[in-house]
FITORTOR-444625 format. One record per residue: x, y, z of N, C-alpha, C, O in turn. Coordinates in steps of 0.02 Angstrom, whole numbers, padded with zeros to 5 digits, always signed. Layout:
REM residues N
XYZXYZXYZXYZ
...
This chain:
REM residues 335
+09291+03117+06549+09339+03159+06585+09391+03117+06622+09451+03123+06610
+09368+03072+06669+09410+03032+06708+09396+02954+06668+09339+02930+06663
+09462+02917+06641+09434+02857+06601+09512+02787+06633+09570+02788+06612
+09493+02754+06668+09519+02683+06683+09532+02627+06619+09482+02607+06589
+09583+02608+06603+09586+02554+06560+09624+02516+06596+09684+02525+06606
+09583+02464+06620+09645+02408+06626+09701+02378+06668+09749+02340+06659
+09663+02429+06742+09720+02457+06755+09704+02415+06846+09657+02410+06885
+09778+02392+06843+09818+02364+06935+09842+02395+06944+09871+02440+06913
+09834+02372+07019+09895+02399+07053+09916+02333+07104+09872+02308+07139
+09958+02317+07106+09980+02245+07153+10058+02287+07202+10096+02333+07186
+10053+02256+07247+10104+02314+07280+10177+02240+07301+10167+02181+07285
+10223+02256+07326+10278+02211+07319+10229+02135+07373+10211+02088+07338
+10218+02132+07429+10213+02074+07445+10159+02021+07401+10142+01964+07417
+10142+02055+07348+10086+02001+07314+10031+02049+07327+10003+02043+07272
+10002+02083+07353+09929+02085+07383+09900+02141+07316+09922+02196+07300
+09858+02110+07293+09827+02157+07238+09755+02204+07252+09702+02179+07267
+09768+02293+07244+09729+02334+07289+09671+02328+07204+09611+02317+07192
+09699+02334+07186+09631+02330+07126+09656+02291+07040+09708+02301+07010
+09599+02247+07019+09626+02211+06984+09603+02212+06912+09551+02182+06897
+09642+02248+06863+09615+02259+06796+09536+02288+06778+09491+02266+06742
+09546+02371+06836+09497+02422+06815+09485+02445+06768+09534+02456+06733
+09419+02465+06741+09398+02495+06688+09333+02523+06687+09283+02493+06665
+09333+02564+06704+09263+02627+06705+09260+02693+06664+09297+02695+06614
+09235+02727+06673+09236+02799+06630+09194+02840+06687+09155+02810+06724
+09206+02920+06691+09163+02975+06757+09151+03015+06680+09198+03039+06648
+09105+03016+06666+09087+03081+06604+09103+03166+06642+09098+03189+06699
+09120+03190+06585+09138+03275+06658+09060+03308+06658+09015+03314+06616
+09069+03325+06730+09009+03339+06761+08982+03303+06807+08945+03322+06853
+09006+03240+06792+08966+03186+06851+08981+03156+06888+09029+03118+06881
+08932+03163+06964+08983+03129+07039+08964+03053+07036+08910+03025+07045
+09013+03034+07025+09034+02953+07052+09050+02953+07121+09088+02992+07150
+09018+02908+07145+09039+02888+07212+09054+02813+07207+09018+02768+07184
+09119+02809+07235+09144+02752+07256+09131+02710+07330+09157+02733+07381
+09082+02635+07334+09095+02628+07391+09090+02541+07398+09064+02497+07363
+09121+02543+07451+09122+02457+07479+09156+02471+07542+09161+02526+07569
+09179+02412+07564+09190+02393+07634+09298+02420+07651+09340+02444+07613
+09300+02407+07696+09373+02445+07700+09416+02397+07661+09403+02339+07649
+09463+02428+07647+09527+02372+07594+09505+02348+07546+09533+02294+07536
+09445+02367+07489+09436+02347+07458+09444+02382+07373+09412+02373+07322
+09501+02421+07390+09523+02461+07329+09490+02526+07318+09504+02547+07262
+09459+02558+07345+09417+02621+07325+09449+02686+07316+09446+02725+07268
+09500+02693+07404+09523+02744+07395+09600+02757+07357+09630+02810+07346
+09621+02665+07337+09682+02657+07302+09660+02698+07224+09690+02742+07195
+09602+02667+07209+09597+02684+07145+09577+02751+07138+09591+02763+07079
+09548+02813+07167+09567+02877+07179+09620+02918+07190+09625+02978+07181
+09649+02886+07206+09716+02904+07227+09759+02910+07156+09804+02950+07143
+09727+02849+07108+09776+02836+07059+09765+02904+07011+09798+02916+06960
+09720+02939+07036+09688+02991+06979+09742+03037+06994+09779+03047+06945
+09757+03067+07044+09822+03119+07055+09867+03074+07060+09896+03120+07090
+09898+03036+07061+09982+02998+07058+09993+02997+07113+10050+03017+07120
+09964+02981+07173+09965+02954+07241+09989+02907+07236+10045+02902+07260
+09959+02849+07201+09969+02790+07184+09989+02781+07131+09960+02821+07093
+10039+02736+07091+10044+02735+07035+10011+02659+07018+10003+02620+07065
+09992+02640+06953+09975+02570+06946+10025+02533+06935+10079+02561+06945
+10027+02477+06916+10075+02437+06920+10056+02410+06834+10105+02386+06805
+10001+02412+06802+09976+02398+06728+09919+02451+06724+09894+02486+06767
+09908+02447+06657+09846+02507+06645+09858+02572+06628+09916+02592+06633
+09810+02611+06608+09824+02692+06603+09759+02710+06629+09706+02679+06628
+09781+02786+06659+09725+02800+06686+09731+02897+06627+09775+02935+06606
+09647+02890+06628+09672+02947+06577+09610+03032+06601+09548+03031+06597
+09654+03095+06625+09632+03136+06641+09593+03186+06573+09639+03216+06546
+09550+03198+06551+09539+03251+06479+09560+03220+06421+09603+03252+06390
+09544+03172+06399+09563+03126+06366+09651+03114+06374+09674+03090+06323
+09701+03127+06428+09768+03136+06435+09819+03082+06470+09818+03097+06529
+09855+03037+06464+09863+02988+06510+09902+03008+06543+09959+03012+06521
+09889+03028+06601+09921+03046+06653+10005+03020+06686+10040+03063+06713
+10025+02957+06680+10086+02957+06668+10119+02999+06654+10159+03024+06693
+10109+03022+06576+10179+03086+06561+10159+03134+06579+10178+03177+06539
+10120+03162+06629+10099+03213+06676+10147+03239+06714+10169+03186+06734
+10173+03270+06733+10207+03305+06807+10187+03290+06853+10155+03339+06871
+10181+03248+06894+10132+03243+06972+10121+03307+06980+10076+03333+06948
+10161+03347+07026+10141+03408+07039+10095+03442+07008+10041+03460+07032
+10123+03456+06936+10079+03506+06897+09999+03491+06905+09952+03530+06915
+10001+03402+06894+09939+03359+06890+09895+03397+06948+09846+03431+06934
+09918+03388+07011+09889+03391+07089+09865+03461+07088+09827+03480+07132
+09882+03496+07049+09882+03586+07052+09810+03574+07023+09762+03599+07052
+09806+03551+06988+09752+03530+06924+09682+03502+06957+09626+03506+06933
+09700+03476+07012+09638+03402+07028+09623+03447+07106+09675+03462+07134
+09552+03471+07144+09549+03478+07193+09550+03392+07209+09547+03338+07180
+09559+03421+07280+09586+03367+07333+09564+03400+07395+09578+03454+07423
+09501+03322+07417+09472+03356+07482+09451+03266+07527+09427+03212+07510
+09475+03292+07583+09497+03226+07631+09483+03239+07677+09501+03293+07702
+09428+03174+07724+09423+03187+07800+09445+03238+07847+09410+03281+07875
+09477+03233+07850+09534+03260+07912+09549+03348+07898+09577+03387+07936
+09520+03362+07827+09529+03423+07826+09590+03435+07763+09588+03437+07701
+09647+03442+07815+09706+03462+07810+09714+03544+07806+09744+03561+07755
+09695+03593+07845+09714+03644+07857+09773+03665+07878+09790+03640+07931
+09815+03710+07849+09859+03748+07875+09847+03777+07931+09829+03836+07922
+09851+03754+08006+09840+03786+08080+09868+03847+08091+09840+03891+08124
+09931+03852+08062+09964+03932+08053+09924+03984+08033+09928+04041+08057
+09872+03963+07975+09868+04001+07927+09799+04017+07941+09764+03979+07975
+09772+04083+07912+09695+04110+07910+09655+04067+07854+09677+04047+07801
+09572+04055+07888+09537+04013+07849+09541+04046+07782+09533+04010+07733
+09558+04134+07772+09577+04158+07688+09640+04129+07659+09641+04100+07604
+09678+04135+07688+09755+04110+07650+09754+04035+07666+09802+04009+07637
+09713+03985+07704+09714+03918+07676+09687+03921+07604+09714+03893+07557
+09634+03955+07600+09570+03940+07542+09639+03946+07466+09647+03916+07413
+09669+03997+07498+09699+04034+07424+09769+04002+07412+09803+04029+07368
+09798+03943+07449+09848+03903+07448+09843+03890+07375+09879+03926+07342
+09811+03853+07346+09828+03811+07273+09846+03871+07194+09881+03865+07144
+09789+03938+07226+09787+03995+07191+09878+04013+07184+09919+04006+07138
+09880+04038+07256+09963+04075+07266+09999+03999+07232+10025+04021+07181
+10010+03946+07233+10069+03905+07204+10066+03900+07132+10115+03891+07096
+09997+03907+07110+10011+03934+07042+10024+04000+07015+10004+04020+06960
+10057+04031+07053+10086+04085+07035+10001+04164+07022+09999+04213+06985
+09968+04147+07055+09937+04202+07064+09939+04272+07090+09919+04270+07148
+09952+04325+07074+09946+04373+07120+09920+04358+07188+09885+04310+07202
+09939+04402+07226+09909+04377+07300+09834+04408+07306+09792+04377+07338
+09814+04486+07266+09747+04499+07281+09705+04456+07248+09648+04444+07269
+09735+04424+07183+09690+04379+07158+09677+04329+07175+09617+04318+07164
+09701+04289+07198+09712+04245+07260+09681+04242+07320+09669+04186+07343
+09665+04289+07348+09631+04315+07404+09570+04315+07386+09527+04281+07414
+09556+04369+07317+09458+04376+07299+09446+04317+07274+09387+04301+07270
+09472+04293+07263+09433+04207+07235+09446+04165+07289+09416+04111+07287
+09481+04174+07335+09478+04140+07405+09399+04162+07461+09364+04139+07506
+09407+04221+07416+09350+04258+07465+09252+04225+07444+09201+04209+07474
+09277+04233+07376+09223+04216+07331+09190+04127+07346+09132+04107+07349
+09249+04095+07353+09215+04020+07371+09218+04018+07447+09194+03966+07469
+09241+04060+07495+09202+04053+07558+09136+04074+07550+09090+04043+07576
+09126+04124+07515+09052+04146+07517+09013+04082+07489+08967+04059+07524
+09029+04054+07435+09010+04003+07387+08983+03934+07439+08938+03894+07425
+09013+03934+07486+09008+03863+07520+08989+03894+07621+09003+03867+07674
+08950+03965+07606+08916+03976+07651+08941+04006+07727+08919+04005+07785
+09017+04037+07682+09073+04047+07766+09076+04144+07725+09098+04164+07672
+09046+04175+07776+09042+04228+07759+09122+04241+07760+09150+04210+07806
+09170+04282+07716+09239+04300+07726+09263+04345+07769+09318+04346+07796
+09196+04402+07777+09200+04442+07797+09209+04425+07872+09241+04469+07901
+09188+04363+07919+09192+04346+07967+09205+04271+07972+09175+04233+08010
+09241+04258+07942+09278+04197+07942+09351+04193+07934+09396+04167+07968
+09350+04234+07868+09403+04252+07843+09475+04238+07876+09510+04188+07869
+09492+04313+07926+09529+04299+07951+09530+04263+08035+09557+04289+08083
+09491+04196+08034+09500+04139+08098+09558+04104+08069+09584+04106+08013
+09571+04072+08124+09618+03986+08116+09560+03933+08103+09499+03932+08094
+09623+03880+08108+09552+03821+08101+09551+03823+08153+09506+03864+08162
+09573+03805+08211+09555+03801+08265+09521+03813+08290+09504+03773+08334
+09480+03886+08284+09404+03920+08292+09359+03907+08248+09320+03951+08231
+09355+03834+08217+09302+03853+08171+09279+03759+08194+09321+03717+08210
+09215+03748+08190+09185+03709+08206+09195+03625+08142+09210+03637+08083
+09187+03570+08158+09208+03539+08119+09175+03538+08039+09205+03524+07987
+09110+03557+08047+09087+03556+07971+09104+03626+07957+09092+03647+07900
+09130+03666+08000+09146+03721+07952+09229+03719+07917+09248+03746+07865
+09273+03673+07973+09332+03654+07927+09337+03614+07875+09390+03601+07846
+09256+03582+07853+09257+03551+07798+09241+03580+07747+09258+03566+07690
+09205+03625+07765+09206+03682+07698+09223+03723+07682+09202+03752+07632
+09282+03747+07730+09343+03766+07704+09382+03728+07679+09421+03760+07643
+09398+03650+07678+09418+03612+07625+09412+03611+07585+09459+03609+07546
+09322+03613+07557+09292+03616+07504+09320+03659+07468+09355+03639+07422
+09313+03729+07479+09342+03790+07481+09401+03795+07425+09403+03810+07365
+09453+03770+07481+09508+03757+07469+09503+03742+07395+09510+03782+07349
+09491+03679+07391+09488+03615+07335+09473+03639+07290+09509+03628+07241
+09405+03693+07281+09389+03729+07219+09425+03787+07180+09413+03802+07121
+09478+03824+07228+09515+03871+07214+09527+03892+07164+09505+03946+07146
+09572+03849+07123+09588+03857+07055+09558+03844+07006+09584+03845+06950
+09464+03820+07026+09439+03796+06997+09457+03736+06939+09452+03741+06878
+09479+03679+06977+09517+03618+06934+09413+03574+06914+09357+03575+06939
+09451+03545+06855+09395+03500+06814+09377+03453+06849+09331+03415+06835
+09408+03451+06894+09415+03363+06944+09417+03360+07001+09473+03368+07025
+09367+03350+07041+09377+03347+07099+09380+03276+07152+09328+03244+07157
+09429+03257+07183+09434+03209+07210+09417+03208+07284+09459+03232+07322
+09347+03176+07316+09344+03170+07400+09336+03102+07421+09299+03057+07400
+09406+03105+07498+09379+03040+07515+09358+03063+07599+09380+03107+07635
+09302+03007+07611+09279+03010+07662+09260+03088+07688+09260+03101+07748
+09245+03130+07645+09249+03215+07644+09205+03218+07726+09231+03239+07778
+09143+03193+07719+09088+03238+07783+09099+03164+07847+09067+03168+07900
+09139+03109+07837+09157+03051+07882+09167+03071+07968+09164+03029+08013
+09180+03161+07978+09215+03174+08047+09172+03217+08057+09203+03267+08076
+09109+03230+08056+09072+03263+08090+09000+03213+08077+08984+03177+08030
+08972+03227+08131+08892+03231+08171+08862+03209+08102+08873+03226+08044
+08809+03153+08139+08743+03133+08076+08718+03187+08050+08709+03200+07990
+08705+03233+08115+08661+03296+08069+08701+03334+08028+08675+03337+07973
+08756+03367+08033+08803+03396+08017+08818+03368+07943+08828+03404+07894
+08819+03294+07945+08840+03265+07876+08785+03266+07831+08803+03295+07779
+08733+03249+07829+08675+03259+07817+08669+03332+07769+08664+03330+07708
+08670+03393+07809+08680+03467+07798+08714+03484+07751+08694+03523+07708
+08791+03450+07753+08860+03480+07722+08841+03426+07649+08841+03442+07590
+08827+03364+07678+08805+03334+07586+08751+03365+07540+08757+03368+07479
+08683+03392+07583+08646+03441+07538+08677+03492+07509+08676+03513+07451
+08719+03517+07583+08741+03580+07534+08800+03574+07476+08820+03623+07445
+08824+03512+07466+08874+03509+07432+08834+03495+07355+08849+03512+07298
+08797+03472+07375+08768+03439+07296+08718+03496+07274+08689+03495+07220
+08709+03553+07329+08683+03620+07295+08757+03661+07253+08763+03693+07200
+08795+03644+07297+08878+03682+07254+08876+03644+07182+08882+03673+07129
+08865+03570+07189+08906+03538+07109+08832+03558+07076+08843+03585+07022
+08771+03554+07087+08737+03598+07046+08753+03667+07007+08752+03667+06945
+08766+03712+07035+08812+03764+07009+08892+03744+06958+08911+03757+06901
+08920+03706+07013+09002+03723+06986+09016+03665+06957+09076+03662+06942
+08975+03600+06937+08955+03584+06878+09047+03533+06879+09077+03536+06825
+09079+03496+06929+09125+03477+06944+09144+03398+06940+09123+03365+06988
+09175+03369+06901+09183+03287+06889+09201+03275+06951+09244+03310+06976
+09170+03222+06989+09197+03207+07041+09198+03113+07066+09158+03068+07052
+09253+03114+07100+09251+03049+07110+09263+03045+07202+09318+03049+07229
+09210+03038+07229+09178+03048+07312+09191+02948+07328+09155+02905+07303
+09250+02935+07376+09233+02874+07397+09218+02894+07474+09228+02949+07498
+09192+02834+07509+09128+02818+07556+09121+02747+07569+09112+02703+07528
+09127+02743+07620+09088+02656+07641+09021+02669+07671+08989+02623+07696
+08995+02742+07670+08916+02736+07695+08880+02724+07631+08887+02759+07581
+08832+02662+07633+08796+02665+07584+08740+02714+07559+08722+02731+07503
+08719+02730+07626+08670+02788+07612+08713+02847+07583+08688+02877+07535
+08762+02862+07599+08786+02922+07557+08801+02899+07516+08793+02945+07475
+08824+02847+07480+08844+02842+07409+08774+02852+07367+08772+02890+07319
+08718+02814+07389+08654+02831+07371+08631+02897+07358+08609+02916+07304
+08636+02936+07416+08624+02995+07396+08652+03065+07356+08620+03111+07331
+08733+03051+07361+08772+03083+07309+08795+03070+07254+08822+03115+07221
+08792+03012+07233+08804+03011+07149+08753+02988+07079+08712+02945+07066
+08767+03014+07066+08755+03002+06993+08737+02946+06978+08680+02925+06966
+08799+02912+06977+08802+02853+06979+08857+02808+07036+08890+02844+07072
+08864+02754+07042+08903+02714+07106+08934+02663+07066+08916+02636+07014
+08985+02654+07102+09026+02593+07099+09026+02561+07172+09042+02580+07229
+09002+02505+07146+09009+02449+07216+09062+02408+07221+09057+02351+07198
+09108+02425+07244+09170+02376+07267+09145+02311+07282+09088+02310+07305
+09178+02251+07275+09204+02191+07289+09262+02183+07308+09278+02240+07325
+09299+02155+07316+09363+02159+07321+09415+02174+07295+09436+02122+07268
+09464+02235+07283+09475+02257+07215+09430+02239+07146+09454+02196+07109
+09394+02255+07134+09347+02264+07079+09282+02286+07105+09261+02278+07162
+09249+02319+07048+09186+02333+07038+09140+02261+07021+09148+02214+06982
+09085+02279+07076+09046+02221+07041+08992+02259+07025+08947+02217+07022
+08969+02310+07012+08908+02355+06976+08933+02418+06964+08978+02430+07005
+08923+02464+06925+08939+02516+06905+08864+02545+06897+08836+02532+06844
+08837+02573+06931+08758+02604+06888+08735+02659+06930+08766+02678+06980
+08680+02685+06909+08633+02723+06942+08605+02705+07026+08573+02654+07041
+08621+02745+07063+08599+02744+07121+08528+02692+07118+08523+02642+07153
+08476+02716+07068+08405+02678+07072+08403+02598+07036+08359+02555+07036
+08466+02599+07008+08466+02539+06966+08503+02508+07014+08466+02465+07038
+08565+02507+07046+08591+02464+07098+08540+02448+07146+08550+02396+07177
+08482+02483+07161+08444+02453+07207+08424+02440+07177+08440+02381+07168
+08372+02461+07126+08315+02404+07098+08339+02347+07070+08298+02302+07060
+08408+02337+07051+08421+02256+07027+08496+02250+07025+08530+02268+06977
+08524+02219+07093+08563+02209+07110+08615+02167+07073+08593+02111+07061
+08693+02181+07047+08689+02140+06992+08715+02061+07013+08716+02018+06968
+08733+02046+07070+08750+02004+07087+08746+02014+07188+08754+02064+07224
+08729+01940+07204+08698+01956+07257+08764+01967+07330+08754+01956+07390
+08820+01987+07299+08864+02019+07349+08836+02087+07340+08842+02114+07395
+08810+02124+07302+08793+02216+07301+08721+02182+07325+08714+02208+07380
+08653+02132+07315+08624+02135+07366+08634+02148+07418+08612+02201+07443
+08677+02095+07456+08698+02112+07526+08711+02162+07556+08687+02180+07610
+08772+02205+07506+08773+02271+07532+08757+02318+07539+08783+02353+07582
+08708+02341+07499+08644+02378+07488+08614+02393+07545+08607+02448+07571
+08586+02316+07573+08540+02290+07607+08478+02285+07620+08448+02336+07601
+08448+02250+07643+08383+02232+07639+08317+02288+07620+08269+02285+07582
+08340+02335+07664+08289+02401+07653+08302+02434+07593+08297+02495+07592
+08320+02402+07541+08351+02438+07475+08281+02467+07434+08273+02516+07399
+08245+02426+07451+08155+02464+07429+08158+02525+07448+08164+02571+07407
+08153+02533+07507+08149+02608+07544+08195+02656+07522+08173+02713+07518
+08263+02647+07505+08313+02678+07482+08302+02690+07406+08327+02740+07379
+08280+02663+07385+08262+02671+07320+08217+02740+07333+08249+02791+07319
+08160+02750+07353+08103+02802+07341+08160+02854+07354+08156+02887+07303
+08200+02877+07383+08212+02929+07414+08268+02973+07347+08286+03032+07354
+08296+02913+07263+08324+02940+07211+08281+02936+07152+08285+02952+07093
+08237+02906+07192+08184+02892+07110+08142+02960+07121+08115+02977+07174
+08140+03009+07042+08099+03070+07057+08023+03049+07014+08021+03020+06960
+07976+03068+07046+07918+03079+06989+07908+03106+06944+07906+03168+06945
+07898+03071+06888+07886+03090+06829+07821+03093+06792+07774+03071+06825
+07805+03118+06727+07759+03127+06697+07703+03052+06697+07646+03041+06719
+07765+03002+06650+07757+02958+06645+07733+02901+06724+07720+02841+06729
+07736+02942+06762+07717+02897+06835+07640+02925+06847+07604+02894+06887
+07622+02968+06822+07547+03005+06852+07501+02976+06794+07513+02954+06737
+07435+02984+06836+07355+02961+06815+07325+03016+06804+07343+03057+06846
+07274+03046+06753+07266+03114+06726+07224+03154+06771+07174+03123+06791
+07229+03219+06796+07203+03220+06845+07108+03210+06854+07088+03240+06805
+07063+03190+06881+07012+03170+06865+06976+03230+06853+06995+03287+06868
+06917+03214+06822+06867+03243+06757+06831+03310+06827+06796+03359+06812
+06841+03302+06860+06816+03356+06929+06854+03405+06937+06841+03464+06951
+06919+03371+06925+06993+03412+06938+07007+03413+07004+06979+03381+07048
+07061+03460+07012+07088+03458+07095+07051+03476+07145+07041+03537+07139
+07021+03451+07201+06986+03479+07261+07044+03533+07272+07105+03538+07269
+06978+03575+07290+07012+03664+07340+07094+03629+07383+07151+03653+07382
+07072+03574+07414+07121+03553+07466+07196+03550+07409+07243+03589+07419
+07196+03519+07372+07223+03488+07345+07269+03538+07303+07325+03524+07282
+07226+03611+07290+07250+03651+07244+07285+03694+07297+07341+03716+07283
+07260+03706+07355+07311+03745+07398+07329+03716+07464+07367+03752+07497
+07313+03670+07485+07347+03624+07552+07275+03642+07612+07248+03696+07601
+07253+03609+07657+07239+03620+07731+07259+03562+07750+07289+03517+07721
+07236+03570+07809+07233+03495+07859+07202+03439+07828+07223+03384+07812
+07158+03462+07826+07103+03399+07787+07134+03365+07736+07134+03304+07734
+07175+03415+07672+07204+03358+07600+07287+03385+07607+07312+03415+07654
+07314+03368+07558+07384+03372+07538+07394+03434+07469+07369+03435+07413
+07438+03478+07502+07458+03525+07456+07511+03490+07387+07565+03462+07397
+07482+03500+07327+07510+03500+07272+07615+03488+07274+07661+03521+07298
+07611+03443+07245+07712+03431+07243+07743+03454+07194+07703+03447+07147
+07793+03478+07172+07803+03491+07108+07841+03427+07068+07872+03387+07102
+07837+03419+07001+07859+03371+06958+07942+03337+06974+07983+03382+06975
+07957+03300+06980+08037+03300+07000+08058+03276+07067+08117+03264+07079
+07987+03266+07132+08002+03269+07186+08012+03189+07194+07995+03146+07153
+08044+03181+07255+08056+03119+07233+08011+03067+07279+07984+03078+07333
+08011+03019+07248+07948+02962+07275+07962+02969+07383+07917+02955+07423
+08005+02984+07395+08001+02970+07451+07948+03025+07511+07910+03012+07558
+07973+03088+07476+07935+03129+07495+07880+03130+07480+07835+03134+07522
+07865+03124+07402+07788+03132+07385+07743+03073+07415+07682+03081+07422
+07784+03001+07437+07759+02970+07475+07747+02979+07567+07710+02942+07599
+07770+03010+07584+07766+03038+07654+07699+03058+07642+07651+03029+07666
+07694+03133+07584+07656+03170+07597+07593+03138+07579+07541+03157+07604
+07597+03082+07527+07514+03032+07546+07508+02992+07604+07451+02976+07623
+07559+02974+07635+07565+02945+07716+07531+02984+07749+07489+02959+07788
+07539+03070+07743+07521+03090+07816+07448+03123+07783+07410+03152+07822
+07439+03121+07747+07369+03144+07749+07324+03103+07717+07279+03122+07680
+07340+03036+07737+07293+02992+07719+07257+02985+07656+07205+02951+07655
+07282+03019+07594+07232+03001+07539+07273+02989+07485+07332+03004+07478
+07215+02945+07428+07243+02904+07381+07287+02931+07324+07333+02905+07293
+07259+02988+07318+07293+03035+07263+07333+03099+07274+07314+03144+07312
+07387+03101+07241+07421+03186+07254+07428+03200+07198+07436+03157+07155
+07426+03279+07183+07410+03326+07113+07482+03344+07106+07507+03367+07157
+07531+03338+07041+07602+03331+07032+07588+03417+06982+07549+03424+06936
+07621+03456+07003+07618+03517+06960+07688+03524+06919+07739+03489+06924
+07676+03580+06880+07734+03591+06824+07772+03636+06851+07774+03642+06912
+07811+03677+06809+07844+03726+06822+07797+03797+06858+07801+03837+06904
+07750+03777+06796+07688+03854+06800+07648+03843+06840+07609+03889+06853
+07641+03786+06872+07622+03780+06960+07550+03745+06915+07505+03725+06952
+07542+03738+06854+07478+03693+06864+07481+03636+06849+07534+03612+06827
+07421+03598+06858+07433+03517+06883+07431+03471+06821+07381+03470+06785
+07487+03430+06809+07489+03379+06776+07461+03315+06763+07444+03288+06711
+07461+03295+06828+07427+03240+06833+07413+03239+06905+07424+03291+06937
+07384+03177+06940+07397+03130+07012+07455+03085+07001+07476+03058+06950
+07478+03086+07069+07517+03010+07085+07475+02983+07133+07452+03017+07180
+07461+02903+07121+07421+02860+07163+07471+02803+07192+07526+02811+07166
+07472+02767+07223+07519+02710+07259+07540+02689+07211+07598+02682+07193
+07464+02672+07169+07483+02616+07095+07553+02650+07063+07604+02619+07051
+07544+02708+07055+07598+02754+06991+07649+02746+07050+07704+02741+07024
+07653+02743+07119+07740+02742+07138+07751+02681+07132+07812+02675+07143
+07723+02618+07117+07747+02561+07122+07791+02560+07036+07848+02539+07026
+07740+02591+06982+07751+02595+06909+07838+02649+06914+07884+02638+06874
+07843+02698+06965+07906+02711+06954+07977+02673+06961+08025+02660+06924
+07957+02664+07025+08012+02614+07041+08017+02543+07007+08056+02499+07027
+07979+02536+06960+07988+02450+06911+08043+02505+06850+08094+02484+06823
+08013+02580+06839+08047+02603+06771+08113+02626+06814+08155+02647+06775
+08132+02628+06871+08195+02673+06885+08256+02609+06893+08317+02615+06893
+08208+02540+06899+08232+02484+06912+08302+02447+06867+08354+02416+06879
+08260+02474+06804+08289+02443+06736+08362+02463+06728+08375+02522+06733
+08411+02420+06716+08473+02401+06712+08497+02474+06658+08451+02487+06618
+08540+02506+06653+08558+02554+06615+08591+02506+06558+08567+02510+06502
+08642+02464+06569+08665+02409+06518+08733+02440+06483+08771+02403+06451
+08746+02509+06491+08797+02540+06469+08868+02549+06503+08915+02562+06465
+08878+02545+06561+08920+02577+06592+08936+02520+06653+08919+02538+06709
+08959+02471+06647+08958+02419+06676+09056+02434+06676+09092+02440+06627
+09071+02436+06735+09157+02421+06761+09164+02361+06800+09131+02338+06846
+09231+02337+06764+09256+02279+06812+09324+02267+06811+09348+02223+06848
């Protein structure tokens, strides 16, 4: 969907923001971009709507090279969602949402019910939101009226920088679950830059780790930690990258021990104090490791869909995940 060849940008005094990029975002999948400030991230986002232009390279939207694009038309095309918001203060949190709708020439009721439809979508009832300012609306709720916004016209592409950066740990925390419950549904290419590492960890797909204009890893959240490709993305990772790891690595089939020839203790099949209630398949090592933390025992019963039990996970099998989540993908390497 979103594909880089090759591509600078060097600006007049010499200073080069990124230097002969080349990646690919398959559609559907959130890339998160991150490294340290000035190090090309949000240049090279930018280059996706014609913010920026490159200076060499093509950058190509739907297999399309964007060059002989229209900027405008392009920007109509690409949500666009940024820190700061950018709300119309004049305007009702409905007729911000339905801004991109009305400039493409939408009717205004149509405009409005699909304005109405992704407030509901991103948890802002319309019916009482609707018609506020921003000004009455709390900061994570002007971010999802951004969100909002951004989805309107429902574009293939969505571009965020620093999106949940201006509100509260907890708040950010909240608005990133709930966002990655939205791209579950609305199923949206996205390219999310970030200098928190933990959020790049936890929202994409896959990551790009900046260096200095360039990528020095392109991979899987579990593969940048489990094997760093060079020891500048060690560093930035950082040390606790073990721990960060359990929390994208999910359990799998292949991680469990069969459940033993006794089968599941009572505890085990429905929870008390005494053992640990059953996890379902998919959960991810961090939790299912808590939940052998807090109740002290060696084994937990991993169930299916149909709620019956697959196997155990034992310490041994989380150590066996994280060596398989470790392994280098080998495909998708940008630089």
């Amino acid at each position: 969907m979103i594909r880089f060849e090759h591509v600078t940008k060097r600006y007049a005094d010499g200073t080069t923001a990124v230097d002969d990029l080349s990646f690919e975002v398959a559609e559907g999948e959130l890339v998160t971009l991150v490294g340290p400030s000035g190090c090309g991230k949000t240049t090279t986002m930018m280059m996706v709507n014609r913010l920026v232009e490159p200076t060499s390279g093509s950058v190509f939207v739907d297999g399309e090279d964007i060059s002989g694009v229209d900027p405008v038309a392009l920007r109509r095309k690409i949500g666009y969602v940024i820190q700061q918001v950018g709300l119309f203060p004049h305007r009702t949190v409905l007729d911000n949402t339905a801004t991109v709708p009305a400039l493409l020439g939408w009717k205004k009721a149509a405009a409005r019910a699909r304005a109405a439809e992704l407030l509901d979508l991103v948890g802002l009832d319309p019916a009482t939101y609707g018609s506020r300012y921003p000004a009455q609306l709390s900061g994570g709720q002007r971010q999802r009226v951004g969100v909002a916004r951004a989805l309107a016209a429902d574009p293939p592409v969505l571009l965020m920088d620093e999106p949940f950066g201006a509100v509260d740990p907890v708040v950010r925390e909240r608005l990133q679950n709930e966002f990655l419950a939205l791209q579950a549904t609305v199923r949206k290419t996205v390219l999310l830059v970030t200098h928190d590492i933990e959020e790049a960890v936890r929202m994409g797909d896959r990551m790009a780790v900046y260096g200095q204009g360039r990528i020095e890893q392109f991979d899987t959240p579990a593969t940048v930690l489990g094997s760093p490709a060079t020891p500048y993305v060690a560093d930035f990772v950082g040390s606790d990258r073990g721990l960060k790891r359990l929390a994208v690595t999910p359990v799998t089939e292949a991680d469990l021990d069969p459940v033993p020839a006794d089968g599941p203790t009572s505890s085990e099949k429905s929870g008390s104090r005494d053992g640990a209630a059953p996890v379902p398949l998919g959960t991810s090592l961090k939790d299912a490791l808590a939940v052998l933390l807090q109740h002290d025992t060696g084994r937990l019963t991993i169930t299916g869909d149909d709620g019956r039990p697959l196997g155990v996970l034992t310490p041994e099998g989380v150590h066996r995940a994280l060596r398989r989540a470790s392994v280098p993908s080998g495909t998708h390497e940008g630089h």
